[in-house]
N, C-alpha and C positions, 0 to 999 in steps of 0.2 A: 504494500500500500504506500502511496508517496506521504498520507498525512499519518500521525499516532494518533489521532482524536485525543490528544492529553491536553491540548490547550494550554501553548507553552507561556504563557504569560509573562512573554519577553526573555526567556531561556532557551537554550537548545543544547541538547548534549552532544559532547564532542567524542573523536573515534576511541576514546580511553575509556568513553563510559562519563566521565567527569559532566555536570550540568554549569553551563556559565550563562551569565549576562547576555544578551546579542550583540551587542556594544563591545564586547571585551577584545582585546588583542587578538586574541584566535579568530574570534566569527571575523574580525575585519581583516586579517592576513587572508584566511580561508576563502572568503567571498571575492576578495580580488585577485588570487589566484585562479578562481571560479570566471574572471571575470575576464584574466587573461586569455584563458586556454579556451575561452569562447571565441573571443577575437579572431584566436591561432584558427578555430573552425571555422571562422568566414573566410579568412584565408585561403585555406585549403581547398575550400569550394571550387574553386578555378585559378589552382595555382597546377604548374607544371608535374609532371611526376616527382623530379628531385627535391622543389620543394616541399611538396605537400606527403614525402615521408618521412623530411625531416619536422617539419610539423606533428606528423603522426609520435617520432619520436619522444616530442618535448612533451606534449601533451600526458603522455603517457608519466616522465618521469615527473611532471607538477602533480599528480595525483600523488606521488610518494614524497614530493616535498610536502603537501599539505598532510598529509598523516602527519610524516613526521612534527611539523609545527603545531599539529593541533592534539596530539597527545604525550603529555609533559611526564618526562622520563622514558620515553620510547629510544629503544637506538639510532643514532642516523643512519640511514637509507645509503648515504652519499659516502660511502670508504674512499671517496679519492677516485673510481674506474668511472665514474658517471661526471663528475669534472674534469679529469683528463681525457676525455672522451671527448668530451664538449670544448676543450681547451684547441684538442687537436683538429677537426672539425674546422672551428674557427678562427686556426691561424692557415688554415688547408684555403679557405673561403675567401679570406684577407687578400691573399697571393692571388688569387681568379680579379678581384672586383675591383674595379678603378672608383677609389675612395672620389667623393666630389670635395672641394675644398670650403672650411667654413661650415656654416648651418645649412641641412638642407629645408627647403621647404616643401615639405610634402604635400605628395600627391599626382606626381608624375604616371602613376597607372594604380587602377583599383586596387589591387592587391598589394603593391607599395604603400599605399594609402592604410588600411588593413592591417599591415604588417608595423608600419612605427606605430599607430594608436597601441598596437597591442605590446610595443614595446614601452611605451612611455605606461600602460599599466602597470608592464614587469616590473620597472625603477619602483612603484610608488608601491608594489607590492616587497621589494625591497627594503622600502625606505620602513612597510609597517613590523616586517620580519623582525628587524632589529631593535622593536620595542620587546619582542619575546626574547633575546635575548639582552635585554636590560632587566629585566623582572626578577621577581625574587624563586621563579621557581626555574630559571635559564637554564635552557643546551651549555652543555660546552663547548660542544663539537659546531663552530661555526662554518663549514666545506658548505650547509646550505647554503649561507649566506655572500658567498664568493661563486657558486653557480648560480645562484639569482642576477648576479652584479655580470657575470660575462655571458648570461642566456641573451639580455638585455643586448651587449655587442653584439652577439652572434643574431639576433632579430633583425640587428640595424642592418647586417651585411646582407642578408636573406631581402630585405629592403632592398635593396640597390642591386643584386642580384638581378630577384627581379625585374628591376629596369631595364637589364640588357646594358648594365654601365661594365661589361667585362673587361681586361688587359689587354690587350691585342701585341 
């Protein structure tokens, strides 16, 4: 069933079992990750094969970053093989795409369009990450917090990618 019929009277509990606030650090990390990997699907809608199974990828590992962020004392997910994954990846990507100099402004084609909104979520889901770990009950294990921070490059390049802005 999608609802509990419990009437959560501004609570939701999270994947630990734990009942919080909706407000709280978790629902708002969890929701904008919720809100990135949405993005990533319109994306993918009419993105080429290459991109849209690295899409498929990330999608998949935001689901294990939001576990991990939303239940407190869980192991990280992230041993280091899923950001040097992504490190590689992204410096593989770097070397293909003729960087534009300065700020771009977006929206040189629908899916570049698509791809920074959903990057500029990534950042601010970022920016909420790292209220959980300031909290009194914190990860130690910060690796989410640094694949968050380089998913975000690696969107940008997928961005311009798709534009057809390649090396020649």
């Amino acid at each position: 069933m999608v609802t509990t019929k419990q009437g959560d009277k501004g609570f939701t509990q999270l994947a630990d079992g734990n009942r919080v606030i909706k407000y709280s650090v978790y629902c708002t990390v969890c929701g904008t990750i919720d809100e990135f990997t949405s993005f990533l699907g319109l994306a993918k809608v009419d993105s080429p094969l290459f991109i849209s199974k690295e899409i498929e990828t990330i999608q998949t590992n935001l689901q294990k970053v939001c576990t991990y962020l939303s239940c407190v004392g869980l192991t990280n997910p992230f041993d280091g093989k899923l950001l040097t994954q992504l490190e590689e990846k992204r410096i593989s990507l770097e070397r293909r795409v003729e960087l534009p100099r300065g700020f771009i402004i977006p929206g040189d084609t629908k899916i570049s369009a698509i791809l920074d909104i959903a990057r500029t979520v990534c950042r601010r889901a970022e920016r909420e990450a790292v209220k959980i770990f300031k909290g009194k009950n914190k990860p130690t294990d910060t690796t989410v917090l640094i694949y968050l921070n380089r998913l975000s490059d690696y969107i940008y390049l997928l961005a311009r990618f798709s534009e057809g802005r390649i090396k020649h």
